[in-house]
N, C-alpha and C positions, 0 to 999 in steps of 0.2 A: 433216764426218762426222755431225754431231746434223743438219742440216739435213736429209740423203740419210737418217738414220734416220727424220726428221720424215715425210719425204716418202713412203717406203716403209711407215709405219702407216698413212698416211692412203691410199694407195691398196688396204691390207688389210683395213682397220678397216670398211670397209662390208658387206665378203663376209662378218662373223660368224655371220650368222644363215640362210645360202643352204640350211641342210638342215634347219631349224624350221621345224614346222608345216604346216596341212592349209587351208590358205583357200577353201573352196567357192566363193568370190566371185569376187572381183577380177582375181586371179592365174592360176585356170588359163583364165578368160574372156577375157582379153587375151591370154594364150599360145595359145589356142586361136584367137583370129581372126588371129595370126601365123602361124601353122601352117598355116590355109585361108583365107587369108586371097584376096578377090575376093569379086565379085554372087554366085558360087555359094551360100557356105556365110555370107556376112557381109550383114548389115543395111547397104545401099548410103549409109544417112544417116551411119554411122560411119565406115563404110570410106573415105569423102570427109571429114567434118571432122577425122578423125585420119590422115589418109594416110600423111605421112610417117611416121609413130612403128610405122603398120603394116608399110610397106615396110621399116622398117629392124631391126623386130623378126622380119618374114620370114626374110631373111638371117642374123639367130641360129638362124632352123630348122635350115638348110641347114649349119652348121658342125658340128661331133664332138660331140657329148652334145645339139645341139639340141632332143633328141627326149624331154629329160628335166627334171622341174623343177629340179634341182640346178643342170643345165647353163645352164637358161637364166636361174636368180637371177644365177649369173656372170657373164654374159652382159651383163644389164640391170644389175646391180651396178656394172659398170665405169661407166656414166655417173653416180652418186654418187661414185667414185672420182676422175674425171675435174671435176666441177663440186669436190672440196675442193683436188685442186692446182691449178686454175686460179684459183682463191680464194688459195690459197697464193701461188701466185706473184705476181700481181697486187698482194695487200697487202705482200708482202715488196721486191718487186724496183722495182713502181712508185710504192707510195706508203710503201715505207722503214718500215714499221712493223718492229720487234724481232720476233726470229724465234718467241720464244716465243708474243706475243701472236697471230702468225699461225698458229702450233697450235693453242692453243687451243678461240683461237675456232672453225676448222676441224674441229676436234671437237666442239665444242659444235652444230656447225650439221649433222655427219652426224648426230648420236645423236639429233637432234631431229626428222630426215629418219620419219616415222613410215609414210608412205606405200610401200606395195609397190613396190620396183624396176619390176615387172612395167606397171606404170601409165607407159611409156616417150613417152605424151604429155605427162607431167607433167615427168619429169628429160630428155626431152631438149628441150623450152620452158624448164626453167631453164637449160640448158649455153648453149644459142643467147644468151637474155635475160642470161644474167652475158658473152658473147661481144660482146653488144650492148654492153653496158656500159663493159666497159673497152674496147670499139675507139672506143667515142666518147670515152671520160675521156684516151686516150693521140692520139686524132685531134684535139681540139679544143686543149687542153691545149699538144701539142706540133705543132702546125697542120699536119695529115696528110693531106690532102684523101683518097686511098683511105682512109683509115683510116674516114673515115665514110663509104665509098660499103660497104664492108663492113659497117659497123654497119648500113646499109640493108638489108642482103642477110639478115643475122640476121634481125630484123624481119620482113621480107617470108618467109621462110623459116617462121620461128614457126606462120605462118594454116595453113598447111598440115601443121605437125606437130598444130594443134588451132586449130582455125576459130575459138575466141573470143578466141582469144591478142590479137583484133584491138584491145583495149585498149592494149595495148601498144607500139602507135603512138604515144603521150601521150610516150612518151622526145626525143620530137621539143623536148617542152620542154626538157629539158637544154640543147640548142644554142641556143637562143634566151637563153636567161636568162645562159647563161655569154657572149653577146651582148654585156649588156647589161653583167655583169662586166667585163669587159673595156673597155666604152663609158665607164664610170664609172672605172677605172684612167687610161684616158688623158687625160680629163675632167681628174681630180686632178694630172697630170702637164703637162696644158698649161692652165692657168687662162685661157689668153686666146681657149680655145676657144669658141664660140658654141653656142647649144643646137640652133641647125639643122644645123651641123656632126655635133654628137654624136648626133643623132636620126642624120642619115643615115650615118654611120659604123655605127651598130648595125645597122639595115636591110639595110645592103650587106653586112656578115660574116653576120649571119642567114642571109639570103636565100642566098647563096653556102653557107653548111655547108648548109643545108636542101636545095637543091638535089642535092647530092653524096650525102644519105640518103633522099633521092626518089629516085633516078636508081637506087640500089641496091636499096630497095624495089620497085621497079615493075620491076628486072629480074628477081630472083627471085620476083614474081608471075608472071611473063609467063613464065619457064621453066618453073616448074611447073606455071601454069595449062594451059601447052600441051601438057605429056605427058600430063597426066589428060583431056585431050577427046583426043590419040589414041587412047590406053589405052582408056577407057572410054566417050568423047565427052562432047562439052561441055553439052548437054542434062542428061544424067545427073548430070554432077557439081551442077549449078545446082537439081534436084530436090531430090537430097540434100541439098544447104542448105538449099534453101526449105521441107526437111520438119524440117531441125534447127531452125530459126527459128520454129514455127510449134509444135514439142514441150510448149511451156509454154502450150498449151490442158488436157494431162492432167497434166504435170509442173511443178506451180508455182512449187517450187522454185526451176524456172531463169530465172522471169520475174526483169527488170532490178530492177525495187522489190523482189525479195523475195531477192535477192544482195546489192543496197546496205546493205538492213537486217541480213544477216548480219553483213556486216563492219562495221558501225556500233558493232552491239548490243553486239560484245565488248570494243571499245575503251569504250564508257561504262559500259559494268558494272567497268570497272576506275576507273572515278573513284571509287565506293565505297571501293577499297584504298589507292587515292595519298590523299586525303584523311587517312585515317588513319593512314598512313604520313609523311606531314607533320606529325601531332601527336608523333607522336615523334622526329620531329627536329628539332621546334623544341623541344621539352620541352629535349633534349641540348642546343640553344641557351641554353638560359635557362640551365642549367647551369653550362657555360663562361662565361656570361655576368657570373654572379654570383661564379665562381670567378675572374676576369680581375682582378678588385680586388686579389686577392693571388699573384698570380700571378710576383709575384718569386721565391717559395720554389719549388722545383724538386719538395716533395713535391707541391704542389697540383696540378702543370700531371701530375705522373702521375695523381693524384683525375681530372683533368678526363679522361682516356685513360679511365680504368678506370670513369669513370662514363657515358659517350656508348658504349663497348662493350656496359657493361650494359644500359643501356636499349635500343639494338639488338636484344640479345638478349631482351630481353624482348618487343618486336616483334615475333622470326621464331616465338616458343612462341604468344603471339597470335595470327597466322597461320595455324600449323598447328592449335591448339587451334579456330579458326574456319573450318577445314577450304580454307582459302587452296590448301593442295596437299597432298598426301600419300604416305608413302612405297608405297603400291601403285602397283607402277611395270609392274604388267600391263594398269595403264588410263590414260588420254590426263589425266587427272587429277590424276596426280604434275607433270606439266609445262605444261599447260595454261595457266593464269594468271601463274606464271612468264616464260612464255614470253610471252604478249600483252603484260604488262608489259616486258619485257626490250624488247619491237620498239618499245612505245611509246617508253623512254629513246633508242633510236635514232634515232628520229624527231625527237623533244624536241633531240636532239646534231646532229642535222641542219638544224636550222630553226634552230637557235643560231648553227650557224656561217655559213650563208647570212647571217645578218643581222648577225655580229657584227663591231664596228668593230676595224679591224685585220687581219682575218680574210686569206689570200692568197688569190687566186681560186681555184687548185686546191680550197682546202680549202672555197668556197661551193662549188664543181662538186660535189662528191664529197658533200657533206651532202645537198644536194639531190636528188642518185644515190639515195642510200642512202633516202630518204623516198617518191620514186618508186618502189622496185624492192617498198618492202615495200607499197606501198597497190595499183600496179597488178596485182601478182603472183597476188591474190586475186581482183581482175577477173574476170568470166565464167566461176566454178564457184559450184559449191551447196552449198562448205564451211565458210561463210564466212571463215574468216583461218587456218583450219589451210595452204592452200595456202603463206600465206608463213610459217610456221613452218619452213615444209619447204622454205627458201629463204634460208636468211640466211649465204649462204657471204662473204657482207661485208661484209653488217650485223652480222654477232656478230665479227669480228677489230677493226672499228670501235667497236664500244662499248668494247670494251675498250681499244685504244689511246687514247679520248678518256677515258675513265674514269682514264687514268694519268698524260694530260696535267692532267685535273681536280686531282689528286693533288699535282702538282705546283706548282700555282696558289695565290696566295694574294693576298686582298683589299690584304694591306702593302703591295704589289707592283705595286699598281696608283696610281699617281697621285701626289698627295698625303695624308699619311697624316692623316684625320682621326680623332673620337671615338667615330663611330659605327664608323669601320674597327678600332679598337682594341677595342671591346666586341663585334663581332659574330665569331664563328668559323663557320671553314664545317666543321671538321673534323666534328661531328654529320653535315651531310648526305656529306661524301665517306666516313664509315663505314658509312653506309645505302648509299650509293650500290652499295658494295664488297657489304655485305650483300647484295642483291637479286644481283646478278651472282656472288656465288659461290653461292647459292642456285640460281638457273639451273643454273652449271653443275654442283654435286651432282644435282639434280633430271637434269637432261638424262643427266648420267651412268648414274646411274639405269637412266632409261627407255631408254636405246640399248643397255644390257646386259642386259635383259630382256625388253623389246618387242618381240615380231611381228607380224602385219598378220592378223587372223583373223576374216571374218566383222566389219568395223569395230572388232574389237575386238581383245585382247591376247589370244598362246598362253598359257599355264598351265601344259600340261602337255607334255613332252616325250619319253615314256617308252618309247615303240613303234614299229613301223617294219612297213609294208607289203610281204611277201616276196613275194608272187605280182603283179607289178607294174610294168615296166620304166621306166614316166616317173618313178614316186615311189619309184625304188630308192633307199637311204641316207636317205630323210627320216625325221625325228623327231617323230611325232605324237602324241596320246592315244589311250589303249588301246579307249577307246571309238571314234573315230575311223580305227585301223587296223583295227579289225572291220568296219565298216561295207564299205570299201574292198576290205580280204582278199574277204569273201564277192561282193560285186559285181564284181571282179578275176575270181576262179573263173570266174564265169555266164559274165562275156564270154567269157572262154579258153574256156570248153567248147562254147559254142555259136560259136565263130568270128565275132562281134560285131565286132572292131575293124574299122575301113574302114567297115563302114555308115553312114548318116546317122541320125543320131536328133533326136527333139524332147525337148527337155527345159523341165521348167516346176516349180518350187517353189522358187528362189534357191540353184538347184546350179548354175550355168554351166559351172565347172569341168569339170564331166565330160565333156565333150566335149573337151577336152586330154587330162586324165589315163585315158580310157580309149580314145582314138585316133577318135573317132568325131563323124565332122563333122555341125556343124546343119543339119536340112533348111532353115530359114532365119534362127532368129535365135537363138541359143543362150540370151540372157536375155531370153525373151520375156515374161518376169511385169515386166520393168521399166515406171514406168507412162512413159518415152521413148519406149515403142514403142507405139502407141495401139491399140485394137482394132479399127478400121476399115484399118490396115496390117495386120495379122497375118490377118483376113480373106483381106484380097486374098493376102498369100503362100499361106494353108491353102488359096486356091481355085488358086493356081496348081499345088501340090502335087498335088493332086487329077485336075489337067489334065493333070498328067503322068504321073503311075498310072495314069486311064483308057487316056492317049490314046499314049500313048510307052513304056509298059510298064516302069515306071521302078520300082524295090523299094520296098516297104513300108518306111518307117522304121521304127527303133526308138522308144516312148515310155518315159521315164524323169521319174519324178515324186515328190515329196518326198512320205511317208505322209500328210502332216499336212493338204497341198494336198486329197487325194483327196475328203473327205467335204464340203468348202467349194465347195455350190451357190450360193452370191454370187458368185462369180467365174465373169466371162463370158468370160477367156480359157480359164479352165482349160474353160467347159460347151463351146467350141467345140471344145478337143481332144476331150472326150468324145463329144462329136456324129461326130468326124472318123473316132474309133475303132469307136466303133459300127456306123457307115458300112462299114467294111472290117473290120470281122468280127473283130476286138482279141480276143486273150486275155493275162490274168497269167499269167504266166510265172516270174514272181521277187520274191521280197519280202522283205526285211529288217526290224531296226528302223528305219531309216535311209532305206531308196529301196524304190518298185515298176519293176516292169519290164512292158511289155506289148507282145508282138508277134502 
């Protein structure tokens, strides 16, 4: 009964936040290229490296409230619902961790999920990659051969829910290395083995699993590749990429050295905190150290407890006093560093067990998993390491289950008992250890009961609600925010607006979901992915088809702020376009103009 409770929060517990907040951004822009989603109303370079996560977010159009954002947080919520029981079950059933630790952590890794449901190239690349994962951990492991022609199929699968997933092929090392685990198991097992033996034993299982996750790979390339050249043909899709790949001429962001250095920068900026974090746990070293002389009296060995607590504590006030993290848990801030640090201890617990003598092979398999999932994860965005923040459906049940084994551990324990084993205590570092990790998870807690996605940042306010409005019925936004919407709501309704195409330019995407009104051609056209030598050619094909096809005038919708900013040569070309055909304001708020 606690499990099936376990189970059923965790499949709740993501939907909390489905009617908070107004995200101009992310959310109704991706709802909206599911909505219209094809060459018509969609930018063809996205429409092909997200494909999959389009088509599958289309299909949420077409079901009962599809047409509304409540309906569709629900919608895409379920794949964070989905990515915590498959984390569930997986740490519980396959790798036997206590049931608790696989709550937890399962909580720990939704509340930390920061990123919009809506972003369904992001969680459905994690559902696939944690799919990938354990069909290889339970394929290799328990020697499945489909099991890894399926992990192929994940993988291959991935390119197509998001074209850079293509890092993600690196899991190939897994089967290799646990190769090689295994090469050395039998190794140890037969001593009168020969080292050309043991090279080619590795070789021949390698090669063999590798093959079975080739074979699955390149089939679902070759499925999917084949319906996108019917669909759309194979030229076109091949543009599209050649035009994504080629985006970091204006978007530098996405060049490879300036991804790598993302995720570089936030791991060594945390060697500032471990460092320091080491001085107070050897302090608590010395402590015990010096307390161990007397340590036959039963009051001291509480002194030594009660003094490796305090200095802890005096640690996380440091911390926070050095603004380490903070209880504003409307900003990325509260769990930020936490967080980096929490993935780096997994890692650290990863690379320990690969290496550690004694170790079972499952348990290098699975360290090794866990150190790939969070380094590749991050691969090919421009977040740098938030992407695996928003992924640790088994790196955070694993830290903790190794955190307990830590616990459990004890230098006495190991060997012969010497002098330096009788004076060194590890109890200082496993109260740090415990410290940092329930830290996280206040912190995480925290932020996943307060946190929504708004504009990159956190809602605040939740006070008001759009009544003239059918997509943003029930939602809860700022009253400043329901204003803006209410009065732009009206204009549409009065003037019969919805169904038209409109452009839109000032970082509102949104509004082409939430006011029903598809992009003439790219709905966030101020992003600098979309370059102005493309928007060109679409504004001139626009044009071709008003003169020549008699095609309606779009609507233009543009932020106040955009308007008087002659620096920008997107925005002068709309203005050119409008002038052209004889544009008038129509509508103006604090918030948006309108010009038809």
């Amino acid at each position: 009964m606690m499990e099936v409770c376990f189970l059923l929060f965790l499949i709740l517990y993501p939907m909390r936040h489905v009617n908070w907040g107004l995200d101009l951004w992310d959310t109704g822009y991706n709802y909206a290229n599911f909505t219209y989603m094809g060459t018509d109303h969609m930018d063809p370079m996205w429409l092909f490296s997200t494909y999959l996560s389009n088509v599958v977010g289309h299909l949420f159009t077409l079901l009962p409230f599809g047409g509304t954002l409540i309906g569709m947080n629900v919608y895409t919520g379920l794949f964070v619902s989905l990515l915590a029981v498959l984390g569930y079950w997986f740490c519980r059933v396959k790798l036997k961790m206590p049931a608790w630790v696989c709550f937890v952590g399962e909580v720990a890794a939704v509340s930390l999920c920061w990123c919009p449901t809506a972003l369904l190239y992001n969680y459905l690349t994690y559902v696939l990659f944690l799919g990938c994962v354990i069909l290889l951990y339970i394929g290799l492991t328990e020697d499945k051969k489909w099991l890894l022609f399926a992990a192929g199929i994940c993988l291959g699968t991935n390119i197509f829910v998001r074209f850079s997933n293509l890092p993600e092929a690196a899991m190939i090392v897994a089967v290799w290395a646990y190769a090689v685990i295994e090469g050395l198991v039998r190794k140890n097992d037969r001593e009168a083995n020969k080292n050309s033996g043991f090279l080619h034993g590795i070789l021949q299982q390698a090669g063999r699993h590798t093959l079975w996750c080739v074979l699955g790979y390149v089939s679902a390339v070759a499925v999917f590749l084949g319906w996108i050249s019917i669909r759309y043909g194979f030229t076109n899709y091949i543009e599209g990429i050649k035009r994504l790949l080629s985006m970091t001429d204006t978007a530098t962001d996405y060049k490879p050295t300036s991804m790598l250095t993302g995720i570089i920068v936030p791991y060594t900026d945390m060697i500032y905190w471990i460092v320091r974090i080491m001085v107070f746990v050897v302090a608590g070293m010395v402590v015990c150290a010096l307390l161990s002389f007397v340590r036959k009296f039963a009051v001291v060995r509480i002194v030594s407890v009660i003094a490796c607590i305090a200095i802890t504590s005096v640690m996380i006030s440091w911390m926070f006093y050095n603004h380490y993290t903070s209880f504003y848990y409307y900003s990325y801030d509260a769990m930020y560093r936490p967080a980096i640090l929490f993935m780096m201890i997994a890692m650290g617990m990863g690379v320990i067990n690969v290496f550690r003598p004694g170790a079972k092979k499952q348990e290098r398999l699975l360290g090794g998993m866990v150190v790939l999932v969070l380094l590749l994860t991050s691969l090919g965005s421009n977040n740098n390491v938030y992407p695996s923040i928003n992924n640790l459906f088994v790196a955070a049940p694993y830290v903790l289950w190794q955190a307990v084994q830590f616990t459990r551990w004890s230098l006495q324990g190991t060997g012969e008992t010497t002098w330096w084993k009788q004076l060194v205590s590890l109890f200082p570092a496993k109260v740090a250890l415990w410290a940092m990790i329930l830290l996280l998870l206040i912190q995480g807690a925290g932020f996943g009961a307060m946190f929504t996605f708004a504009e990159a940042t956190g809602v605040q306010d939740v006070s008001s609600k759009v009544n003239n409005n059918e997509v943003l019925a029930g939602v809860k936004m700022s009253e400043e925010r329901a204003q803006w919407m209410t009065e732009l709501s009206a204009y549409v309704e009065e003037k019969e607006l919805a169904g038209r195409e409109v452009i839109l330019y000032g970082q509102l995407p949104a509004l082409s979901f939430y006011l029903q009104m598809p992009s003439a051609f790219n709905s966030w056209s101020d992003l600098r992915s979309y370059s102005l030598s493309r928007m060109e050619k679409d504004m001139a094909g626009l044009c071709s088809e008003i003169d020549h096809k008699g095609k309606l005038h779009p609507v233009v919708i543009a932020e106040n702020k955009i308007k008087q900013d002659s620096d920008d040569a997107k925005w002068r070309l709309i203005c050119e376009f409008m002038e052209a055909y004889d544009y008038k304001e129509t509508f103006t708020n604090e918030k948006f103009t309108v010009w038809e």
